[in-house]
C-alpha positions as CSV (number, residue, x, y, z in Angstrom):
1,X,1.6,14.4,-6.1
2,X,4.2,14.9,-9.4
3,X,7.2,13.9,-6.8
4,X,5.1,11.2,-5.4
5,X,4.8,9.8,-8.8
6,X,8.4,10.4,-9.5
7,X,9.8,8.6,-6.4
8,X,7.1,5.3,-6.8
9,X,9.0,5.1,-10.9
10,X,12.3,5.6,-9.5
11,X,11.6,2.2,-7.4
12,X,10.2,0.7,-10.1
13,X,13.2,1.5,-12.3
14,X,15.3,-0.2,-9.4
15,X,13.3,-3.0,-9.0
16,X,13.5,-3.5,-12.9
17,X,16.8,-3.1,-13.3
18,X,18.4,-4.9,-10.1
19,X,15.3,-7.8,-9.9
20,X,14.4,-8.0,-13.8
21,X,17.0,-7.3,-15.8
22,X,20.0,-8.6,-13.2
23,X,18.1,-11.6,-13.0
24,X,17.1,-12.0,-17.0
25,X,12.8,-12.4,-14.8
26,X,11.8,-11.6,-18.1
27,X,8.1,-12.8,-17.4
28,X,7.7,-11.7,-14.1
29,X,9.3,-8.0,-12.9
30,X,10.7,-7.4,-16.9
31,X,7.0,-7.6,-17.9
32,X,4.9,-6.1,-14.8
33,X,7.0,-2.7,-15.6
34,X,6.5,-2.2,-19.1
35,X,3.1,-2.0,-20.8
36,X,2.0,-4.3,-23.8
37,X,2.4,-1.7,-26.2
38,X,6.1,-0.6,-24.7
39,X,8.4,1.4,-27.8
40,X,11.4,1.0,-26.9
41,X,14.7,2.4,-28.4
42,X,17.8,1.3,-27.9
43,X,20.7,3.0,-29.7
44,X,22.4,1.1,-32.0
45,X,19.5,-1.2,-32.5
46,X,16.0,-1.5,-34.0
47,X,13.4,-0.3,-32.3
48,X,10.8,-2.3,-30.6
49,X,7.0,-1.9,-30.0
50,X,5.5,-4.2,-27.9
51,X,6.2,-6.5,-25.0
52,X,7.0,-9.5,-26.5
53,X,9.3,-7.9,-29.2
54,X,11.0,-6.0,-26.6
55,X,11.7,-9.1,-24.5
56,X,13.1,-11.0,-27.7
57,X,15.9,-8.3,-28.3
58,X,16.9,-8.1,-25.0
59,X,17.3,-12.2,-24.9
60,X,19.1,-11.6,-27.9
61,X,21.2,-9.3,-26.8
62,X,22.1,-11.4,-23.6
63,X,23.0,-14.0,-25.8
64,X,24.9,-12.0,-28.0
65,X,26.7,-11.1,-24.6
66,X,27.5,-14.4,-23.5
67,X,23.7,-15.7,-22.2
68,X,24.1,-14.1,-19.0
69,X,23.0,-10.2,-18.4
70,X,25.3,-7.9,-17.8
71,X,24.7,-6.8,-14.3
72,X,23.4,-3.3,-13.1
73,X,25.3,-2.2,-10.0
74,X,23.9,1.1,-9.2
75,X,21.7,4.1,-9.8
76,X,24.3,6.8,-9.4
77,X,22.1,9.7,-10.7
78,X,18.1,9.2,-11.1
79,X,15.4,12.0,-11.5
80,X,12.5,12.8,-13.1
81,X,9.5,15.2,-13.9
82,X,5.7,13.9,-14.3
83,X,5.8,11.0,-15.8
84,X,8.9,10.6,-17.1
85,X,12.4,9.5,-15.3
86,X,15.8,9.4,-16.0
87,X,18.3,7.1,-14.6
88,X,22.3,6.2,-15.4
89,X,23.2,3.0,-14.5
90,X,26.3,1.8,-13.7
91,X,27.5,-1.6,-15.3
92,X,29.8,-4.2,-13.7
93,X,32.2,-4.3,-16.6
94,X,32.3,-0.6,-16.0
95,X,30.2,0.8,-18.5
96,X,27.5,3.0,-18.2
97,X,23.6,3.3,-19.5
98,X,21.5,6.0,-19.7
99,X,17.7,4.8,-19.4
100,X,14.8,8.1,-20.6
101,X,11.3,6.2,-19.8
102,X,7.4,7.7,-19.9
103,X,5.7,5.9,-17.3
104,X,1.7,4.9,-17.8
105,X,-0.2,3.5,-15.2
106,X,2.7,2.2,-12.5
107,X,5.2,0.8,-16.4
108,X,7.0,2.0,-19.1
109,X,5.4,3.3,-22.3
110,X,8.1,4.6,-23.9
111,X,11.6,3.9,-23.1
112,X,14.6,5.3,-25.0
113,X,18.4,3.7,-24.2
114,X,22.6,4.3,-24.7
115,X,24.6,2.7,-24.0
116,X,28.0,4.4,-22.8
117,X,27.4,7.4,-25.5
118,X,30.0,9.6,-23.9
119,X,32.0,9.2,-20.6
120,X,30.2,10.5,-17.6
121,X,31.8,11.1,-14.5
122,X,30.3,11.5,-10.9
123,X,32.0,14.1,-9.3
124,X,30.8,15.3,-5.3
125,X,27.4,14.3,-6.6
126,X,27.4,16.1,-9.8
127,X,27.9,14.8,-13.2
128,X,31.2,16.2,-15.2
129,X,31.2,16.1,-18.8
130,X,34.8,18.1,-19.0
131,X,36.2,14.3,-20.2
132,X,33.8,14.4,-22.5
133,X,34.2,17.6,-23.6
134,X,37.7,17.3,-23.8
135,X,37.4,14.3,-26.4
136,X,37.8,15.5,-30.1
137,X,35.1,13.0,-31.6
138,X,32.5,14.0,-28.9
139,X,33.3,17.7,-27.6
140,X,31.4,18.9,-31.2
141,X,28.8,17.6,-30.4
142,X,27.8,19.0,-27.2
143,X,26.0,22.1,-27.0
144,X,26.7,24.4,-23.5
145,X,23.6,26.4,-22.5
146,X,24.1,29.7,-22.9
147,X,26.0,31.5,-19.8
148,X,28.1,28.0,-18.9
């Protein structure tokens, strides 16, 4: 059942992304897959609670972007446990954004973002942090689990 759930909020994320977001369908797919009461967090920015206020910093930030979304292209890595999934997107103008949600009911309650925090890199399937790593500024501040 838990994997069930998992896969059905992985297609949800997609259709969000590629259908809602791509496509700035902010009353329509944007607002089926979050619930009214959606906290968001994006890093870098204020938090949100609630729908509306969620949608009115993302126009924002469109705006602030040139009007137009930046476009999702893919899904390279996407998991999850329970309710909650995990999914990095890849951007168009190369960047990357790592989206942690709590789904509720078929949308997102809770939803925490970054935006290109550190470089990832998809290597045979597997993410490499070794460029992170490897960067003076960021390498600190991960933490290896113990036996790595």
């Amino acid at each position: 059942m838990a994997d069930e759930t998992v896969t059905r909020n992985l297609q949800r994320m997609d259709e969000l992304d590629f259908a809602g977001w791509n496509e700035a369908n902010w009353e329509g797919v944007f607002t089926r897959y979050h619930t009214d009461d959606v906290l968001v967090d994006v890093h870098g920015q204020a938090s949100t609670h609630g729908i509306r206020a969620h949608i009115e910093a993302m126009k924002a930030f469109v705006e602030s972007t040139g009007g137009v979304p930046v476009q999702v292209r893919s899904h390279p890595i996407r998991f999850g446990s329970g309710d909650w999934t995990c999914v990095v997107s890849e951007l168009e103008n190369g960047s990357r954004m790592v989206t942690l949600a709590r789904w509720q009911d078929g949308a997102i309650a809770e939803e925490q973002e970054c935006l290109d925090v550190f470089p990832v890199e998809i290597v045979d399937g597997c993410v490499d942090l070794r460029s992170a790593v490897e960067q003076p500024d960021l390498g600190s501040k991960l933490v290896a689990p113990d036996g790595v």
